[in-house]
MARVEX-660237 format. One line per 3 residues: number of its first residue (from 1); for each residue x, y, z of C-alpha. Coordinates in nm, 3 decimals, padded with zeros to 5 digits. Layout:
% MARVEX-660237
NUM = X Y Z | ...
% end
This chain:
% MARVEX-660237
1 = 00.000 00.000 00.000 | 00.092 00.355 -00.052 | 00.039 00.691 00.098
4 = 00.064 00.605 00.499 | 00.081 00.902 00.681 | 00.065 00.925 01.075
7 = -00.311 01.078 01.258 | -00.340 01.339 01.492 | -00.354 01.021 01.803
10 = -00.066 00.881 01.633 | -00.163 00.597 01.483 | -00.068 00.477 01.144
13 = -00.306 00.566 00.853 | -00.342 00.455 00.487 | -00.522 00.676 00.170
16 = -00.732 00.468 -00.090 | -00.498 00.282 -00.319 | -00.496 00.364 -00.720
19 = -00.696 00.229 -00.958 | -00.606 00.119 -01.307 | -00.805 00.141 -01.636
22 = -00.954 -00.166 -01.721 | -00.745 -00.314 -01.998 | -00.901 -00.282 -02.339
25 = -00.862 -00.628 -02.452 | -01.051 -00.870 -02.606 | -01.214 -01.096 -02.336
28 = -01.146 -01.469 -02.310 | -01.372 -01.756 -02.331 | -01.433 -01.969 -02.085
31 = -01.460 -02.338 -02.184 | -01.788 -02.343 -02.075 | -01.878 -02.056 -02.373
34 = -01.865 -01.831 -02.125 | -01.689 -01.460 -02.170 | -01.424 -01.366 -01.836
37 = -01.345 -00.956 -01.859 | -00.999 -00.854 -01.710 | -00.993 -00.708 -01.387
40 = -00.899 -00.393 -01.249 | -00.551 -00.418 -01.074 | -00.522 -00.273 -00.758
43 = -00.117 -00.240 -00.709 | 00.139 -00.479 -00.757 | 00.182 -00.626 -00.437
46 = -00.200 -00.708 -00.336 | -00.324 -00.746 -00.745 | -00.241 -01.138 -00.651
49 = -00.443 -01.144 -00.308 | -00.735 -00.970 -00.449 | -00.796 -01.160 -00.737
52 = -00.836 -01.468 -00.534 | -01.193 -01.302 -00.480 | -01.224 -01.110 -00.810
55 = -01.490 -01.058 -01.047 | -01.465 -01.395 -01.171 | -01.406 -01.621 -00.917
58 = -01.730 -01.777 -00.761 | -01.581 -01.929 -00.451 | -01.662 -01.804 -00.134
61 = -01.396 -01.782 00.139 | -01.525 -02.038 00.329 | -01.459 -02.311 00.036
64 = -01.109 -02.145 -00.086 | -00.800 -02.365 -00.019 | -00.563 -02.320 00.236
67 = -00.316 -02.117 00.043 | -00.585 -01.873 -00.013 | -00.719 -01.791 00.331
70 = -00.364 -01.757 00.372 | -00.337 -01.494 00.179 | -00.674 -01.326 00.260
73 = -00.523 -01.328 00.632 | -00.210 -01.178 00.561 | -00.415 -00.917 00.372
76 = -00.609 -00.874 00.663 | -00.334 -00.847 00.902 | -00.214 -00.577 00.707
79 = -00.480 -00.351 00.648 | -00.603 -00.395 01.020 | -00.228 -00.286 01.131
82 = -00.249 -00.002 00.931 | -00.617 00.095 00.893 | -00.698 00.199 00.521
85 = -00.898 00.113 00.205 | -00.934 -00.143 -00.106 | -01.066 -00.039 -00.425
88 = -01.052 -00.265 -00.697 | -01.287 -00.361 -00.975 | -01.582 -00.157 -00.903
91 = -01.620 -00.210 -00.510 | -01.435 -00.063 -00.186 | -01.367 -00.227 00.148
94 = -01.274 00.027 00.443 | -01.125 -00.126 00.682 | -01.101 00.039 01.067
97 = -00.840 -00.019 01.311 | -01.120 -00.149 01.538 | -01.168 -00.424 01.273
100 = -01.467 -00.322 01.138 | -01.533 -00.284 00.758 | -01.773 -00.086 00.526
103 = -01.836 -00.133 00.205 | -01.949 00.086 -00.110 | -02.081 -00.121 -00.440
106 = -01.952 -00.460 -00.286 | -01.984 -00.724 -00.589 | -02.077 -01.087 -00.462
109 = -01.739 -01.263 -00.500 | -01.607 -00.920 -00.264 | -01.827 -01.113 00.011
112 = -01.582 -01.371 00.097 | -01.298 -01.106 00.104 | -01.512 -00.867 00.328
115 = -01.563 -01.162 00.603 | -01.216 -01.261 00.598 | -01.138 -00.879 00.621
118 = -01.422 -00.797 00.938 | -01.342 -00.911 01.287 | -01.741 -00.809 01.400
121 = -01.939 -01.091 01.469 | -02.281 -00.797 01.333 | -02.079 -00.715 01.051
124 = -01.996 -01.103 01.041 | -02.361 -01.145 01.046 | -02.488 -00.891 00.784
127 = -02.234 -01.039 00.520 | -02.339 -01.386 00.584 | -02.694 -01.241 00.541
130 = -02.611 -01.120 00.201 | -02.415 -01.447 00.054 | -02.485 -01.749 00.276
133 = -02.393 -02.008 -00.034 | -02.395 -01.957 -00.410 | -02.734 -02.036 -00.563
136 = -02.754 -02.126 -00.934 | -03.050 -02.113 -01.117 | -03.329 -01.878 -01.266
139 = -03.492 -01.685 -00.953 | -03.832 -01.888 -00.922 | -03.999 -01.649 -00.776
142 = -03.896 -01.367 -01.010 | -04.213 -01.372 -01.279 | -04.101 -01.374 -01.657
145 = -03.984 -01.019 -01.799 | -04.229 -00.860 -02.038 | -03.925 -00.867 -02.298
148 = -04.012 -01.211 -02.338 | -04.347 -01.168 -02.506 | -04.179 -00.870 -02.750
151 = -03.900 -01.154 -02.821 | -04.135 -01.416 -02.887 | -04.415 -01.190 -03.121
154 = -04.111 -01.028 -03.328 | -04.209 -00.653 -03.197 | -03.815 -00.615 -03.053
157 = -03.735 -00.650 -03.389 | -03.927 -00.315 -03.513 | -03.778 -00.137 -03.148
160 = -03.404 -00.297 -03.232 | -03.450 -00.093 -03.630 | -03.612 00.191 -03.440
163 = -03.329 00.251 -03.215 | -03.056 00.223 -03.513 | -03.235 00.524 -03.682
166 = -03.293 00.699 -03.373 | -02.906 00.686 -03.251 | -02.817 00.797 -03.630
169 = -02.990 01.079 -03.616 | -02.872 01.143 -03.231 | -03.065 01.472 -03.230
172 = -03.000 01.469 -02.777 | -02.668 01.477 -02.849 | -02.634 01.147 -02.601
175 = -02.469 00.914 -02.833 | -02.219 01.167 -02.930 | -02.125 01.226 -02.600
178 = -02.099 00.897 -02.516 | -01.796 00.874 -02.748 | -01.816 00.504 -02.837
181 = -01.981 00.324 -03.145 | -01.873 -00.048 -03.081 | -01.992 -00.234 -02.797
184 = -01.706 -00.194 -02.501 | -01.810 -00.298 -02.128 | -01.647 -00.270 -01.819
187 = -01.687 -00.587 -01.628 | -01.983 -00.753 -01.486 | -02.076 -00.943 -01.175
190 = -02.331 -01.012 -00.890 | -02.372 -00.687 -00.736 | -02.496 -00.712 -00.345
193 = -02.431 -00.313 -00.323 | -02.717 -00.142 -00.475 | -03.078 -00.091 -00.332
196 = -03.204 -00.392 -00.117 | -03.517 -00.392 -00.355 | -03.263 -00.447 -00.635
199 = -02.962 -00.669 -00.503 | -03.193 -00.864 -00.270 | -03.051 -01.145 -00.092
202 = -02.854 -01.312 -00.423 | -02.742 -00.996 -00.599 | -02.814 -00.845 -00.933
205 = -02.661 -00.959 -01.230 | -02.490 -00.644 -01.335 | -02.291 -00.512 -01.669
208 = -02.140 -00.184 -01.698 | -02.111 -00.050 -02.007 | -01.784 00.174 -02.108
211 = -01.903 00.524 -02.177 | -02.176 00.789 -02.063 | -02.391 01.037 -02.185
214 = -02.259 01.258 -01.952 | -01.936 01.372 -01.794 | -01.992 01.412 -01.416
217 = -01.646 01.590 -01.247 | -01.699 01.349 -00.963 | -01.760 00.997 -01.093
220 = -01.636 00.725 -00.897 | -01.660 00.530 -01.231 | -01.471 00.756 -01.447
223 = -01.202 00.491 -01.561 | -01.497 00.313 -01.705 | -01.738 00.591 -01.793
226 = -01.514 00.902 -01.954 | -01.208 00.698 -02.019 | -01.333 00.424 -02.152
229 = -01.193 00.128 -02.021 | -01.317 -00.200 -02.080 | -01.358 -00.470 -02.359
232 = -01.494 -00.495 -02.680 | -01.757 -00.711 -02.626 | -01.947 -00.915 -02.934
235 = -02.305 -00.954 -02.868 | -02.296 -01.323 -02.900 | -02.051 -01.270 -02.589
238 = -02.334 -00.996 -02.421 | -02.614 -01.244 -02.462 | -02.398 -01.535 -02.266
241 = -02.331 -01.306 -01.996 | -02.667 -01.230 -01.903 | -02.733 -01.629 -01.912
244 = -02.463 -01.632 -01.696 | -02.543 -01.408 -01.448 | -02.889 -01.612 -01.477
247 = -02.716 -01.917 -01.417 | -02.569 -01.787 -01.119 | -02.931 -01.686 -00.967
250 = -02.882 -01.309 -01.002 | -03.256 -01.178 -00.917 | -03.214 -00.928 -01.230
253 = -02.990 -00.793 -01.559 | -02.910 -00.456 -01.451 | -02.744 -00.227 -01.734
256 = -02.538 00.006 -01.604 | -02.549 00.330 -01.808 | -02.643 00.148 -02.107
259 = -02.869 00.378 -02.368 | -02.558 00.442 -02.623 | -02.513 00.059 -02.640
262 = -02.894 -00.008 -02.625 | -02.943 -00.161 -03.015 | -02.719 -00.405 -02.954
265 = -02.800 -00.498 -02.587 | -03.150 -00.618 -02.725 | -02.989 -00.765 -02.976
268 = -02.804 -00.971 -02.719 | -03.143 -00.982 -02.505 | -03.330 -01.150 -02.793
271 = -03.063 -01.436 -02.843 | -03.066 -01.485 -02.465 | -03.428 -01.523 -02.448
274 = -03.421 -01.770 -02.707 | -03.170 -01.976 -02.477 | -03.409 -01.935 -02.153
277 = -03.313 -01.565 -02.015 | -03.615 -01.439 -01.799 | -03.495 -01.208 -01.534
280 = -03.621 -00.862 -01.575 | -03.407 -00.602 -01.679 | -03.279 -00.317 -01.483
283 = -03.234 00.009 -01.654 | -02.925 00.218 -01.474 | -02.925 00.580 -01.561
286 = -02.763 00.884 -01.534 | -03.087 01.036 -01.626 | -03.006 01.232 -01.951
289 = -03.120 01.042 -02.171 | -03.291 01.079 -02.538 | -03.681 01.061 -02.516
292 = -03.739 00.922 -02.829 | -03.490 00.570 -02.757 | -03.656 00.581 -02.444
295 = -04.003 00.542 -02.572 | -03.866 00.245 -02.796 | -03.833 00.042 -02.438
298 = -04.166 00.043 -02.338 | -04.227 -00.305 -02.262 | -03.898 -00.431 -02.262
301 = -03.788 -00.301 -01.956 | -03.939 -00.410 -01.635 | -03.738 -00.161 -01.379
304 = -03.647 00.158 -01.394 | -03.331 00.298 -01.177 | -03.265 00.664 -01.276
307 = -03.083 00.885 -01.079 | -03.214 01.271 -01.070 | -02.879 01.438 -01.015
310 = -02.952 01.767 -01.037 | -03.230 02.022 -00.932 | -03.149 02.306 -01.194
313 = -02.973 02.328 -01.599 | -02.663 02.522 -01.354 | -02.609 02.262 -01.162
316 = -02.587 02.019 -01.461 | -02.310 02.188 -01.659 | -02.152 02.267 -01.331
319 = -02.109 01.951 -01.222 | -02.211 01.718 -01.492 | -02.119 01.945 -01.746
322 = -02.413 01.882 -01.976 | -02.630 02.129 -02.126 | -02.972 02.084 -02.034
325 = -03.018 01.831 -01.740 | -03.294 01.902 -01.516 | -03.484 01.962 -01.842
328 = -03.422 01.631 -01.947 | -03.432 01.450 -01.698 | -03.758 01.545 -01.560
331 = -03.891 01.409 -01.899 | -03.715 01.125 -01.887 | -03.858 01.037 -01.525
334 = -04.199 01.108 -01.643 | -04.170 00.899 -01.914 | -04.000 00.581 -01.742
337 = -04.296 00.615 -01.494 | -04.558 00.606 -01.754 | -04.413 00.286 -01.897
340 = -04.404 00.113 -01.541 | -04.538 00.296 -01.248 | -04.426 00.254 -00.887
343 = -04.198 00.035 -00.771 | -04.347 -00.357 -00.718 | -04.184 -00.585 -00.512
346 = -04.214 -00.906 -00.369 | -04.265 -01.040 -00.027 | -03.897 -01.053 -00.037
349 = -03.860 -00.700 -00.078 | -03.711 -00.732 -00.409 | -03.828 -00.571 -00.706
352 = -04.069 -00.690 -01.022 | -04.153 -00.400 -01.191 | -04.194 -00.025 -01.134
355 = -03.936 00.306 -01.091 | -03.710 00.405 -00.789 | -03.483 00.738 -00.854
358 = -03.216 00.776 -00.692 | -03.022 01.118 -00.576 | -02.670 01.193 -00.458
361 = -02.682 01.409 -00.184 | -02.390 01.623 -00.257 | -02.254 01.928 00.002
364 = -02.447 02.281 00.080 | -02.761 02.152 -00.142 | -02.501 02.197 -00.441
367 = -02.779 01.952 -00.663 | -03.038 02.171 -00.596 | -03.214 01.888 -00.397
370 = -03.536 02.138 -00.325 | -03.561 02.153 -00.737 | -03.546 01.777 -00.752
373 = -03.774 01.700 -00.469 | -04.034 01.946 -00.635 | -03.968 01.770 -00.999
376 = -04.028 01.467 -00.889 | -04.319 01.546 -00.666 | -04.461 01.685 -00.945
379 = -04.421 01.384 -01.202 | -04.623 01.138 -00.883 | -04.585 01.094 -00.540
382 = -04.583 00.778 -00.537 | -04.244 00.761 -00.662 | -03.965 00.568 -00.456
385 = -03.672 00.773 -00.375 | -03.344 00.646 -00.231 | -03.097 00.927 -00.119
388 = -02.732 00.813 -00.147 | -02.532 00.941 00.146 | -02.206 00.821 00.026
391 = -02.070 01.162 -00.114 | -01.663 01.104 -00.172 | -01.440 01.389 -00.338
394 = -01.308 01.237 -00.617 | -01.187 01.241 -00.971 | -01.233 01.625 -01.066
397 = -01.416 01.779 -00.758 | -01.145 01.930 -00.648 | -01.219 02.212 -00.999
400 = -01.564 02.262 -00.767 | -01.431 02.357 -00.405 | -01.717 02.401 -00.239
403 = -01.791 02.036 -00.318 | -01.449 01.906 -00.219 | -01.538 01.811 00.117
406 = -01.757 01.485 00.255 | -02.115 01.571 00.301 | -02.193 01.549 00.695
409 = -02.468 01.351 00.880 | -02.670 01.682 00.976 | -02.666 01.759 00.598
412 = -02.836 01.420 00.495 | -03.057 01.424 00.739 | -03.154 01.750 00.635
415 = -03.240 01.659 00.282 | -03.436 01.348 00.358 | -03.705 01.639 00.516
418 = -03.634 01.828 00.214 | -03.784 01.556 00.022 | -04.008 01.397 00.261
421 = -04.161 01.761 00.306 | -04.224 01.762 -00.059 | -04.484 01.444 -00.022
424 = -04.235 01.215 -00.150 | -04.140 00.847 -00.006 | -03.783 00.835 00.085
427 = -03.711 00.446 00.066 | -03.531 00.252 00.351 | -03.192 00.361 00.371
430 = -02.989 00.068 00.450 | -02.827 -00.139 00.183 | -02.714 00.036 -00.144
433 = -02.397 00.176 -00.008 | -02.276 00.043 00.318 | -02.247 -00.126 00.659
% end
């Protein structure tokens, strides 16, 4: 690890290590047909140790060989001497002196690594909550997507041609700003770190796709998003994934940032169906998105998970420097709730069909959160809303000081009443973020 520096008490502390750019290389096939991505490296000394529990690797701890929970030990050892954070692939493990651990976007094969990491029998507890084994299988109690029906009566065809013509023509602007034409993604796993209603207790089979519509000055993905790492990806290779992720009893597909890439996705969605795919898809959003492609997914997509970043069109090119944002994303909203309403779930909690929007709460109301509590007030109350408290200065924010600081407690609190006041149902908080 690098960057240990001594605390005020004295004690030994250590700064988040770097992270690489996904290789942009071809993927390789398993022998099984199925595609493995490359994974982020963390730094040369723990790349070895963390891969043990990477991306690709469905083994929990309590099943690895000897020589690994070696190694996870030693790891542990370390970081609990030291007290610091892990970021690789597209999670984070902090890990306290006291040996406790939190986690932010924690992927299912980061499980095992977070209980060898965690000396807290609750924390212990919570983890073995999330992963107690590795189920395989479709989800039987997840009903059948309604993409199946538009797969089976030829009508994805007409939306697949719809959606060519529509990104040709790219009258938003979204495509082009995007920056990508071939089909690039990021990596893909089960995800246990997103909403309870969409991770549930077996995760959500999720893809990110390389590239975004929009150019946000604090993106924790921006290795993936606005330098465009990842790997080409054929959509023979796409379709296997999501059977994968199936296979692996992921509750739903979610598509991370995925309306550039959205031709061929159903592309890869129709051969999948064909083979058995069923799980409802998951559309992850930035929110600016064009309104015309968006129509063209009525019916294909069963879940809707946009996030309304900003309050005002200033606080869009400010910080997501887009022209335009609270415009279009207040259409956007309004249109992904026509298609499927509120959010459904099951007596599991997780989710069948419907819309929950998400919002960052950033520092000193910098989103405008007032503007997008009376947006989306205005578009239906009955709309879910999950505040994200995890607010990190990162990538760029340091070229907006008066968001280069960690939102506080008192803050948070204070815009859950913001939006609460507004008539608005602020969703459970835990889960989607953290410990």
């Amino acid at each position: 690890m690098s960057g240990t520096k001594k605390a005020v008490d004295g004690s030994p502390q250590v700064t988040a290590l770097p992270r690489r750019d996904l290789p942009a290389v071809p993927p390789k096939t398993k022998a099984k047909g199925r595609v493995e991505l490359p994974v982020i490296q963390v730094n040369e000394a723990h790349t070895e140790q963390l891969q043990l529990c990477g991306s690709h690797r469905p083994a929990p701890f309590a099943k690895a060989n000897e020589g690994e929970r070696q190694s996870l030990h030693e790891l542990r050892a370390f970081v609990g001497q030291t007290e610091g954070k892990l970021t690789y692939n597209t999670g984070r493990l902090d890990v306290m002196g006291d040996g406790k651990v939190s986690f932010v976007d924690l992927t299912m094969e980061q499980v095992p690594l977070a209980m060898a990491m965690t000396m807290d029998p609750g924390q212990q507890a919570r983890l073995a909550e999330l992963r107690t084994d590795w189920p395989g299988g479709v989800d039987p109690l997840m009903r059948p997507a309604s993409y199946v029906a538009l797969v089976q009566n030829g009508e994805i065809d007409r939306r697949i041609k719809a959606l060519k013509k529509i990104r040709e023509a790219d009258q938003s602007g979204a495509y082009k700003k995007a920056g990508l034409k071939n089909l690039k993604i990021g990596g893909y796993n089960l995800n246990v770190g997103e909403e309870r209603a969409i991770s549930g207790n077996q995760g959500s089979g999720t893809v990110y796709f390389s590239g975004c519509s929009m150019s946000c000055n604090f993106c924790q993905y921006n290795d993936i998003s606005q330098l465009k790492g990842g790997a080409n990806t054929k959509v023979k290779e796409l379709s296997e994934i999501f059977l994968d992720l199936q296979d692996r009893g992921a509750h739903n597909i979610q598509l991370m940032t995925p309306s550039h890439f959205m031709v061929e996705i159903l592309q890869a969605v129709k051969s999948a169906a064909e083979q058995g795919l069923k799980i409802p898809l998951v559309y992850n959003t930035g929110g600016f998105e064009d309104l015309n492609a968006l129509k063209q997914l009525d019916g294909l997509v069963d879940i809707y998970l946009p996030d309304a970043k900003f309050g005002t069109n200033e606080a869009g090119k400010r910080y997501g420097r887009v022209d335009g944002y609270a415009d279009n994303v207040k259409a956007a909203i309004a249109e992904m709730h026509r298609q499927v309403g509120p959010l459904e779930v099951d007596e599991r909690g997780v989710a069948q069909r419907g819309l929950m929007v998400r919002h960052l709460v950033m520092p000193g109301e910098a989103a405008a959160p007032r503007e997008v509590a009376a947006m989306l007030a205005e578009i239906s109350k009955d709309l879910e809303i999950h505040l994200m408290h995890q607010w990190t200065p990162q990538h760029l924010s340091f070229q907006t000081p008066e968001v280069n600081r960690p939102t506080t407690d008192e803050e948070y609190e204070a815009q859950i009443a913001i939006f609460r006041a507004a008539g608005l149902k602020v969703a459970d908080q835990s889960g989607g973020g953290g410990l």
